[in-house]
N, C-alpha and C positions, 0 to 999 in steps of 0.2 A: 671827189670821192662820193660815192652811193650814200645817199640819206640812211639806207637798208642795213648799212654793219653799223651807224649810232644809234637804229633803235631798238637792236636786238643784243641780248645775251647769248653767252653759252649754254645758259640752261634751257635754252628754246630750240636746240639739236638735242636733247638728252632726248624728248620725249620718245618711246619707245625703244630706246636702247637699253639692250639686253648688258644683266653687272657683269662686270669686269669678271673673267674667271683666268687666276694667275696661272703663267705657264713656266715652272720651275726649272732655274737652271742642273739639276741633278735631273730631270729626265733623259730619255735616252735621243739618237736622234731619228729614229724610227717614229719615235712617239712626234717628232717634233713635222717629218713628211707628213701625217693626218693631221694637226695642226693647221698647218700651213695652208693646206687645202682647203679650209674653212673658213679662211682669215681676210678681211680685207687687206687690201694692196699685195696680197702676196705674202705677206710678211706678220711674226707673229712677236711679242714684247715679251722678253724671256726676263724670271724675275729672280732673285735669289730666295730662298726658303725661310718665311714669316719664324724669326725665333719666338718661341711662349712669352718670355720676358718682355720683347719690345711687340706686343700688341699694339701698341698704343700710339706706335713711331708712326709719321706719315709713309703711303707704302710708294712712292715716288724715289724713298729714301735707299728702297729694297729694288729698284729697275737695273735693271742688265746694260739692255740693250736689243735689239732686235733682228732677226731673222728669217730670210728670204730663201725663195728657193734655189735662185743661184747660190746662194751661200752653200747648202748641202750640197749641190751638183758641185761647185769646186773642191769642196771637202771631199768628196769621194773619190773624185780625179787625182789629186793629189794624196792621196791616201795611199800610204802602203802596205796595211794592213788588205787582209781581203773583205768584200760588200759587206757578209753579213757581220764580221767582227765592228766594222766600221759603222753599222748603223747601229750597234749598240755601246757605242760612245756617248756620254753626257754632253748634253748640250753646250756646257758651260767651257769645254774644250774647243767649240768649232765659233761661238756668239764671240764678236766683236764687242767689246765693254765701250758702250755712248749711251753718258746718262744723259746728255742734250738731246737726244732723241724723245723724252719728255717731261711734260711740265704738267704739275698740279695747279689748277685755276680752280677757283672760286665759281660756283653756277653763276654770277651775276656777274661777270666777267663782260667787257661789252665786243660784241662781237667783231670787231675792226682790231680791239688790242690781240685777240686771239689770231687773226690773220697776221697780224703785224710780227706773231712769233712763229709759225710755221711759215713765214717768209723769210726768216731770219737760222731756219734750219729744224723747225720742232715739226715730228714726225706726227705725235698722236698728244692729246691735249686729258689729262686722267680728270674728271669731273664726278663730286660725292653726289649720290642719287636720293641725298636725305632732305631734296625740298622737291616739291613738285609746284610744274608754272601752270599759274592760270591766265588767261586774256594774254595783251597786247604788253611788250616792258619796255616802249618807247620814254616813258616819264619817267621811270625808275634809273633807266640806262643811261639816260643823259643829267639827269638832275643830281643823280649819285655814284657816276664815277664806274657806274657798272657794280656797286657793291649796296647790298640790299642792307638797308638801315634795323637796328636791333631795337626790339618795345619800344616802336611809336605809334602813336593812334593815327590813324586813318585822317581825323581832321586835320593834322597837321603837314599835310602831303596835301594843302590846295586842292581837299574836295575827289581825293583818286580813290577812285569804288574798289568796295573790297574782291572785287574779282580782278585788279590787278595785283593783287599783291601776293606774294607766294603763299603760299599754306602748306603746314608740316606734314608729312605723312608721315606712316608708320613702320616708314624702313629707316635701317638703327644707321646710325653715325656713320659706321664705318663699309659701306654700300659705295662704290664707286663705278662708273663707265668710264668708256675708253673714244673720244671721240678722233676717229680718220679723216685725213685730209680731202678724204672720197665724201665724207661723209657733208663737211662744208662744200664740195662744191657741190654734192646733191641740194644742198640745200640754196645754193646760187642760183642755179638752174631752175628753182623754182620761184625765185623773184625775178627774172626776165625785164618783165614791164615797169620794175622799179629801174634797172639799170640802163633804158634805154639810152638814147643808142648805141650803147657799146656791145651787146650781142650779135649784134647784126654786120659788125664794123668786121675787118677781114683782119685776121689776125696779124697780118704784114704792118696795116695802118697802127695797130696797136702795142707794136714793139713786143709780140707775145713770142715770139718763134727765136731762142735761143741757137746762133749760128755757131759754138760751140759744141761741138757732141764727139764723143768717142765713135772707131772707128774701125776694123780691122778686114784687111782683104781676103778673098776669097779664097786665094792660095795658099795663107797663111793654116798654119794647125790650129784646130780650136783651141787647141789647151793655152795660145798663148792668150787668149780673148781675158782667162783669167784672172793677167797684171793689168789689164787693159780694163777692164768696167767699173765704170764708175759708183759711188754708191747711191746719185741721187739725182734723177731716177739711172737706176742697177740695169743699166742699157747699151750694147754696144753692135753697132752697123754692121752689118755683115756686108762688105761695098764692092764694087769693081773701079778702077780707075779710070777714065777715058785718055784719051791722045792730050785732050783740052785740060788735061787735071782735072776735073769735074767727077763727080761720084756717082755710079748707079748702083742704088741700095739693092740685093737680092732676100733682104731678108734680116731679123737682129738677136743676136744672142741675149736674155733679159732674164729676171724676177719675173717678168709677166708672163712669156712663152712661155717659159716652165713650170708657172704655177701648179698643174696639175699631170702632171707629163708622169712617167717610168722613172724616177731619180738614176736608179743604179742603170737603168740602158741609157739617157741619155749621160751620167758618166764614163760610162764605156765609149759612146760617141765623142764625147767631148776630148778624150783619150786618147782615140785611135782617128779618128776623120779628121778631113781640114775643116776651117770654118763655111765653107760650099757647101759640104757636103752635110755638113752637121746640120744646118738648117734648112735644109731639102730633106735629107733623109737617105737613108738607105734602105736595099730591098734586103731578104734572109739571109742574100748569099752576100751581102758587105757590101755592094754595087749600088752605084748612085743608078735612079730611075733613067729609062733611056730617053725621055722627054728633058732633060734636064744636062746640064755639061758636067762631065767629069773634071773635079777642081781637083789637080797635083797638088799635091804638100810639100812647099818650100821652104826651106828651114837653111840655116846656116850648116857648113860644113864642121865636120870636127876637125880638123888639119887651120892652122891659119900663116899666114906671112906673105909676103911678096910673093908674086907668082904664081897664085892657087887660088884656079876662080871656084867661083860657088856651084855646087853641085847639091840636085834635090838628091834626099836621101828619107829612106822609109821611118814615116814615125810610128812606132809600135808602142802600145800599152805596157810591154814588157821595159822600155827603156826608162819607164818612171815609175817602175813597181807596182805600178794599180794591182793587175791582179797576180795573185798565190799560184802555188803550183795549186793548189786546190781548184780554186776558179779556171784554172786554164786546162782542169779535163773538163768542165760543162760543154753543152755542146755550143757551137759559139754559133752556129745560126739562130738557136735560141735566145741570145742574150741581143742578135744585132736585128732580131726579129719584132723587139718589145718597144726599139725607137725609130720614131718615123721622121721624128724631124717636125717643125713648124715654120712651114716654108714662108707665106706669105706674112708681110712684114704689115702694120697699122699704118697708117699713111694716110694724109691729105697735102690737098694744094696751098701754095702762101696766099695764095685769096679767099681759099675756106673762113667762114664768118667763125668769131666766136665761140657763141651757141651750137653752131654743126662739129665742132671739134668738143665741146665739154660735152656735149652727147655721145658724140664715137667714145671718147673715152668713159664716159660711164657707160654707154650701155655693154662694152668691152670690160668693164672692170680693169683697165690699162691704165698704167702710170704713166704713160707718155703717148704720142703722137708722132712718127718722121714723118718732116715736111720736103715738097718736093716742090720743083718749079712748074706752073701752070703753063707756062709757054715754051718746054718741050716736052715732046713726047715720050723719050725714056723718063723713068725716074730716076732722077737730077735728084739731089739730095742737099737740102739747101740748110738744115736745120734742126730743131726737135722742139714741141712744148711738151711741158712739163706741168705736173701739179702746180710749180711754183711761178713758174711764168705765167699761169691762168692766175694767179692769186693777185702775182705783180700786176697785170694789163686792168683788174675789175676793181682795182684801190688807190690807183693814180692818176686817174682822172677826176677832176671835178665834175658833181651831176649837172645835167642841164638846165 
């Protein structure tokens, strides 16, 4: 394990990050699509409303849970109201309730305990901004547990100058950030030359490339992609199968494509299109591009027993109530004009090093990576890392 996570805190990510501003769950979910656009990972910490009386309760106590933008894309899909009714829905109707999704640390928290809990499933890490760090906190972190000791003199800390040691500022008690998982590996990626050489090592050698992943074919209707995605990372393969069972990815349904996409067109796509077509896109008039293959929607028949083989059958937006008679005078090349689809999928080889895959993904702002096989030519779909398996591959190893 990296010398680098015992001799740093969590309060040594804090420095310029912006306080925490709560996103209540009585908002609407309109308010929560601009939100979301603004938010790392995609995803934003919806909280329940600060009562007068419990000022004073920690606000860890007040967490929801959080929300992505798949989450409103399925919510609309499934929704039988019509769009604009549906986007002014409370949030607190559509968020998933997971308070494990985060935890209140201590700024002096040492930075390997805090990996060791968004390893173990913690999204976002809530840290009070009512100390500010100065210098190096190798002495502090290891000598104390990761917890900053209360009125002690200086001399009795073996001579540690007072530019290691915190100093109070003038923001009040109850100031807190929010630190993301993006936000630690930004900050890995910036110690490189402390972890050598496991940056450099291929993610294959390193056990980083989770050969579990969801998955749904091409033929398949997006809307069943729905039951199918996972929450972590919110990812799911848009695949073709070969002869050989082997997988060629065309593309993936995610939190991360749709970060900033059209919600209500690509509910409508998600709706109405298979998952082909949903991640390619379609032209004004409903039509997948002519550079591109038209993928049928196969779906189970409604008749069933002995005798009665499967037949594809049309999926239409009307069979799941999406949209109202309201919505269904607009004109509809309008609405199938607004989604284009996010055709190409994030991808690297199983021999991509380390550091070339936690830079695709940050400079991607991507919770995930699909991996492909370097020795063939289609993409062969062998895998995914993930925030957590980059976390797993740079804490399991002894340093050199």
């Amino acid at each position: 394990m990296a010398l680098v996570f015992l001799h740093h805190v969590v309060g040594d990510l804090t420095l310029g990050k912006p306080e925490l501003v709560e996103f209540s769950e009585a908002e609407t979910v309109e308010a929560a699509v601009s939100a979301i656009g603004n938010s790392a990972e995609g995803a934003i910490t919806v909280w329940r409303t600060k009562p007068v009386a419990a000022a004073a309760r920690p606000p860890a106590e007040r967490f929801v849970g959080m929300l992505n933008s798949s989450d409103v894309v399925a919510f609309l899909a499934l929704s039988g109201a019509d769009p604009e009714k549906a986007m002014r829905t409370p949030v607190a109707e559509v968020v998933t309730p997971n308070p494990g999704l985060l935890k209140e640390v201590d700024p002096g928290t040492r930075l390997i305990d805090a990996l060791e809990m968004m390893k173990q499933g913690v999204r976002c890490l809530l840290v009070r901004k009512s100390i500010m760090w100065k210098g190096f906190s190798k002495r502090f972190s290891i000598l104390y547990n990761g917890k900053w000791l209360k009125n002690i003199q200086s001399s009795s800390l073996g001579g540690v100058s007072n530019s290691d040691q915190p100093s109070s500022s003038a923001l009040p008690d109850n100031k807190f950030c929010c630190l993301s998982r993006e936000d630690v590996v930004r900050f890995i990626i910036g110690c490189l030359g402390a972890l050598a050489p496991l940056p450099l090592s291929s993610i294959a050698s390193l056990g980083a490339i989770s050969a579990t992943y969801s998955f749904i074919e091409a033929s398949l209707p997006a809307f069943e992609a729905i039951y199918k995605i996972p929450h972590d990372p919110c990812a799911i393969a848009v695949i073709e199968t070969n002869s050989d069972g082997t997988h060629k990815i065309i593309g993936d349904i995610s939190a991360y494509k749709l970060w900033k996409c059209d919600y209500l067109a690509a509910a409508w796509a998600m709706a109405n299109l298979s998952a082909g077509q949903f991640v390619i896109g379609a032209d004004d008039y409903g039509t997948t591009r002519a550079s591109v293959p038209d993928f049928p929607i196969n779906s189970p028949t409604d008749g069933s027993g002995p005798g009665v083989s499967p037949r594809p059958r049309k999926f239409s937006s009307r069979s799941i109530g999406f949209f109202n008679n309201q919505v269904n005078q607009m004109p509809v090349g309008r609405l199938r004009s607004m989604y284009r689809g996010r055709s190409a999928p994030l991808t690297c080889k199983h021999t991509s090093s380390l550091a070339a895959v936690m830079a695709q993904m940050l400079s991607h702002r991507a919770t995930h990576v699909w991996v492909t096989d370097a020795d063939m030519e289609d993409d062969i779909l062998v895998g995914i890392v993930s925030y957590t398996d980059i976390l797993n591959a740079v804490t399991k190893f002894p340093p050199p």
